[in-house]
N, C-alpha and C positions, 0 to 999 in steps of 0.2 A: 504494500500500500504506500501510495506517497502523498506528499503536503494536499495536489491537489484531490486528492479524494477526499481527506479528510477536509479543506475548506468546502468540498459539494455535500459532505454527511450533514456540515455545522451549519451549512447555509452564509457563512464569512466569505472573503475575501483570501489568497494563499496568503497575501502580508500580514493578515490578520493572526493566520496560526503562524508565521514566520515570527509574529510578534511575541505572541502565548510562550510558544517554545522555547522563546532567549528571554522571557521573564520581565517584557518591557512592562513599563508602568503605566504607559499610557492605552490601554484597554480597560472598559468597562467589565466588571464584576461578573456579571450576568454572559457578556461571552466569551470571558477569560475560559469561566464554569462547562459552557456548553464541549467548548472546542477541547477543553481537557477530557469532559466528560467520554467522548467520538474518542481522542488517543487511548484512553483510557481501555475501552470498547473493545477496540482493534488490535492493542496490544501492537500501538505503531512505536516504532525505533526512532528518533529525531536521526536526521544522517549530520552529527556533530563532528563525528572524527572515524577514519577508518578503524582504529584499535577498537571505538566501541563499535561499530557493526560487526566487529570480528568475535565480539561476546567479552571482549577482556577488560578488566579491570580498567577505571579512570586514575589511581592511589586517591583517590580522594573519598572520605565518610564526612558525613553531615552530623553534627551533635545538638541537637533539638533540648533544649532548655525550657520543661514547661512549668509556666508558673501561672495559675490559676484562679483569680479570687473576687469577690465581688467588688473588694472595698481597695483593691492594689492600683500603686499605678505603675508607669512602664519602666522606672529606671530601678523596681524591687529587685531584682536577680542580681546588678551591679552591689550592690548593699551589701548580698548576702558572702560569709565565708566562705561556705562552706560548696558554692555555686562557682566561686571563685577559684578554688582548691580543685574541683572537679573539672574545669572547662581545662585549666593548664596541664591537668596531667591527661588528658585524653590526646590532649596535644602532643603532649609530650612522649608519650607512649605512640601516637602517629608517627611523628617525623621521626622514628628510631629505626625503622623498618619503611621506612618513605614513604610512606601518606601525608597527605595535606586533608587540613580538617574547616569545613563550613559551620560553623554558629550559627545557630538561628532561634530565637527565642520566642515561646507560645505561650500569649498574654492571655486567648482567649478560642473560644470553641472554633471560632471560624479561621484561626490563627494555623490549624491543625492540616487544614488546607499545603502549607506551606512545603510538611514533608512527602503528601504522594504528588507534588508537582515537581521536586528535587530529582526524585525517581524519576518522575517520566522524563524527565529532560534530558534527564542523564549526565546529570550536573557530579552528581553521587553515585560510588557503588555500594554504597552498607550507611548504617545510620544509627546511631546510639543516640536514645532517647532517658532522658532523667528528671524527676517530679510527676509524673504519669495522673493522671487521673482517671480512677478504676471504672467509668462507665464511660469510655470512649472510644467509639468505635471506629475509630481512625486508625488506633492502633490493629484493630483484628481485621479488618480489611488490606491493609498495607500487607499484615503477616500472611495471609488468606492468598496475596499474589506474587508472595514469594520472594519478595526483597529480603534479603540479609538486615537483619538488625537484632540489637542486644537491649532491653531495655532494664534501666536499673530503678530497685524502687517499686515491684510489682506485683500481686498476686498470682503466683505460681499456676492456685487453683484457677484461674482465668483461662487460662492455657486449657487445661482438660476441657471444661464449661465448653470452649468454642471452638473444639477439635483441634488445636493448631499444634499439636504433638509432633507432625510431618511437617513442621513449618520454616524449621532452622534460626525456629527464634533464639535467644541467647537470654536469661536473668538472672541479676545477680542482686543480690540482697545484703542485709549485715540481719543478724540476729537480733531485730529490734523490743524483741518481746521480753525475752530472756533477761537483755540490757536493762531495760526499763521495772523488770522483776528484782533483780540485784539491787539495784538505786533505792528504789522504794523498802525493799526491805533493813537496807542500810537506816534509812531514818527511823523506822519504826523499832530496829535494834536499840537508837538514842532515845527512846522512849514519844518518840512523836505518835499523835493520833487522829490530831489536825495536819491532814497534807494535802494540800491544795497543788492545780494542774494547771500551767499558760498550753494549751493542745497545740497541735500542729494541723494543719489541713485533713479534715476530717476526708474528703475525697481521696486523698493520695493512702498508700498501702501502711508506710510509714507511720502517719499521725493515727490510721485507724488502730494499729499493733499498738503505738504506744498508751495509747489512748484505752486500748480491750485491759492491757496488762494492767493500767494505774485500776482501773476498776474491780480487776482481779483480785490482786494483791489486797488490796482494804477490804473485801467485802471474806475472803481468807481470811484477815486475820477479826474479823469483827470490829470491822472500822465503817463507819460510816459514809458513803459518797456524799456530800455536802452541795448543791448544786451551786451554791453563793461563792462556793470554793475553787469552779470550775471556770478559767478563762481563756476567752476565746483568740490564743495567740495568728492561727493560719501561718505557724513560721515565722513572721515576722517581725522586725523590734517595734516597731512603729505602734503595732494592734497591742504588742505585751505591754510597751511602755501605758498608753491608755487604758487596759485595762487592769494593771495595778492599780492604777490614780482614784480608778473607779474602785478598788476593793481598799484600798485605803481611805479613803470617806467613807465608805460605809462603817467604819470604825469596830468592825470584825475582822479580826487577820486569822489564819490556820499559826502555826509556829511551823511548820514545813514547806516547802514549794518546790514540785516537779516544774521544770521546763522541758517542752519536748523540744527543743534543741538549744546550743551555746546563745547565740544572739539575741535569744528572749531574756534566759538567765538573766546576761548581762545588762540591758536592758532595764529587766525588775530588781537588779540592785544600784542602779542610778536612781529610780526612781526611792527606792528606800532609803539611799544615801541623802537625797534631797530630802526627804521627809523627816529625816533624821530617827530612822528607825533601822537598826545595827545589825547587818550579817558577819558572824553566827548567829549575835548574842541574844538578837530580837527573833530573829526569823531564820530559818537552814535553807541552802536554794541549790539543787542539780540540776547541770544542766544538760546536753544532748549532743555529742557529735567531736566534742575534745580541736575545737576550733585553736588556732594559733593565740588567739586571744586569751583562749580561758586560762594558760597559764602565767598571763602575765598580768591581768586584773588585782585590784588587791582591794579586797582577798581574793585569793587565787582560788576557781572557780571547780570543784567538782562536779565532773561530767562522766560520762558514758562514751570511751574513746570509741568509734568508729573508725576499721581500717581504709579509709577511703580511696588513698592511694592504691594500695593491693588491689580494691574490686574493682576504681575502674580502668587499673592496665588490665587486671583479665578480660574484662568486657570489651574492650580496646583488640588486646591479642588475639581473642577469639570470635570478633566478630570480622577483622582480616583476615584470619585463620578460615572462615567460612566461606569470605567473595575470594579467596585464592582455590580454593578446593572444591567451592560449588557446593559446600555440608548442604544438608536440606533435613537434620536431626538435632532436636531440641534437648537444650541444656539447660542446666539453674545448679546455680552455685549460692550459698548461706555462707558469709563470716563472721566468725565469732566477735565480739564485743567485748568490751573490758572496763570496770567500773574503775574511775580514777578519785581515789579521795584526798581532797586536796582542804581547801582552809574553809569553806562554804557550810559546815555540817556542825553543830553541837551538841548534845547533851538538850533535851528539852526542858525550858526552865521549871524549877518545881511551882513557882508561882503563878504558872499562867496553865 
C-alpha cells in the first residue's frame, strides 16, 4: 500500500498524510485521527528509511513519562526526583549499547495518542513507558499489535485479564507492598497508633499497593483507619504540602505519617517546620523511594529505598534485548525494597 491509497481511504490530500506521518503540527485533530486511524488499519510502513522497510531496528526507544491528574499542571514531572533519576538512567542505559532515546510526556488521556503515533511513524523501535494508569487502554492495544515495550509501575494481573501473555510485553516492578508493610510496622514497633497517609495516585499500580498495604497493616494490628488521617498527596509536593496545612488546622495530628513517596515527606516537614511542630519529637514521617534528597534533609529522612536504577536498566536491556531478537514472550520482574531508618522516627510520646 502507499501514501496514495491511504490519502483515497482518508478522503485527504497525499500532503496531508505526508504531513501526519512526519508529525507536522499544522493538521487539524480530527484528521490527524482519521488518516492514522487508515495506517493504523492497513498496517502501512511510512517509507522513512531503507533499514526500516528492511524490518530492522531505528536504535532509537521512546520513554513515555505519564503523569496523570486532575489538579497537575504541565511542568509536574520536571519537579519530580524520582522522574528525574528514571529519565537519565534509561538514557543512560541507551546510549551504552547505542540507542538514542525520545521523551515524551502524558499529561492527559488524549496525550496517550502520542505513543501509537511514535510507532507508526517509525520514529521508534520499543518504548518504555513509567507512571501507567491501570485503566488505559492505550496501553493493551499498543501491546495487542505487537510493538516491543517494557512498562514499569504495572499490574502484572492486567497482563493475564487481557490475554497479552504472547505479547513480548516486558514489567518491572519494586516490591511496593512489602516496603510499605516494613515502614508501617516500624512505627507501630515505636508505639505509634495514630498513622496517618499523604497517598500517591490512586490510579497508578504503585499508590494502589501502597495505599492496600497502609490499610492492611493497621486494620492487622487493630489500628484504626482514620479517614481525617488520610491525605490526598497524587505524588506530588504541591497536593502534600496543602494538604498538611489542611490537617494542621484542623488541630488533630496522628503522631505518625506514611508518605507514599520522598517529595511528599519532605514537603510535610516544611510544612511542620513552618508551623513549628518538631520531627521526630512532635510527629514521625516515612517516606517512599530513598530520593537523593532524603539523605541530606535535616533530619534526615527515613524512607523505603527503591532500586530504581537496577529496574530501569533491566527494562532498558531487555526491552532492546526484544526489538534485536524479535522476543514476542512476556516477562515481569519484582525488586526487592529496603527500609532505610534514618532521623525521621521516634518513640511515640507518652503524653499524646
Amino acid at each position: 500500500m502507499k501514501s496514495e491509497d491511504i490519502a483515497r481511504l482518508a478522503g485527504v490530500s497525499r500532503s496531508t498524510v505526508s504531513r501526519v506521518i512526519n508529525n507536522y503540527p499544522n493538521v487539524p485533530e480530527e484528521t490527524r485521527a482519521k488518516v492514522l486511524k487508515i495506517i493504523e488499519e492497513y498496517n502501512y510502513e511510512p517509507n522513512t528509511s531503507a533499514r526500516i522497510l528492511a524490518g530492522k531496528s531505528n536504535n532509537t526507544i521512546g520513554l513515555f513519562v505519564i503523569s496523570i491528574s486532575e489538579n497537575d499542571g504541565p511542568s509536574k514531572i520536571y519537579q519530580s526526583a524520582y522522574y528525574s533519576t528514571f529519565i537519565n538512567t534509561v538514557v543512560d542505559a541507551a546510549n551504552t549499547v547505542g540507542y538514542y532515546v525520545l521523551v515524551h510526556t502524558i499529561y492527559s488521556g488524549k496525550d496517550y495518542a502520542k505513543i501509537s503515533q511514535s510507532f507508526m511513524q517509525k520514529r521508534i523501535s520499543g518504548g518504555i513507558l513509567v507512571g501507567n494508569e491501570k485503566d488505559s487502554d492505550a496501553i493493551k492495544k499498543i501491546a495487542k499489535l505487537g510493538y516491543p515495550i517494557g512498562i514499569v509501575d504495572y499490574d502484572v494481573r492486567e497482563i493475564e485479564k487481557n490475554k497479552l501473555n504472547n505479547s513480548g510485553v516486558i514489567v518491572v516492578n519494586s516490591a511496593d507492598f512489602e516496603g510499605t508493610v516494613e515502614a508501617l510496622n516500624h512505627l507501630i514497633k515505636l508505639g505509634h497508633r495514630d498513622i496517618g497517609i499523604i497517598t500517591g495516585r490512586m490510579g497508578t499500580y504503585s499508590g494502589k499497593e501502597r495505599y492496600r498495604a497502609y490499610e492492611y497493616v493497621l486494620k492487622e494490628n487493630g489500628i484504626e483507619v482514620k479517614p481525617e488521617f488520610i491525605l490526598k498527596g497524587e505524588f506530588l509536593k504541591k497536593n502534600a504540602y496543602d494538604e498538611v496545612k489542611k490537617l494542621i488546622h484542623s488541630k488533630k495530628l496522628p503522631t505518625a505519617l506514611f508518605a507514599c513517596n520522598d517529595d511528599m515527606a519532605i514537603a510535610a516537614m516544611e510544612v511542620f517546620m513552618d508551623e513549628g511542630i518538631r520531627v521526630p519529637e512532635d510527629i514521625s514521617i516515612i517516606g517512599f523511594d530513598n530520593i537523593p534528597m532524603a539523605s541530606h534533609v535535616k533530619p534526615a529522612l527515613s524512607t523505603v529505598k527503591v532500586p530504581v536504577y537496577d529496574m530501569v536498566t533491566r527494562a532498558t536491556e531487555a526491552l532492546i534485548n526484544n526489538i534485536e531478537h524479535g522476543t514476542k514472550t512476556f516477562s515481569n520482574f519484582t525488586y526487592p525494597v529496603e527500609f532505610i531508618n534514618r532521623d525521621t522516627c521516634a518513640p511515640r510520646r507518652t503524653d499524646k
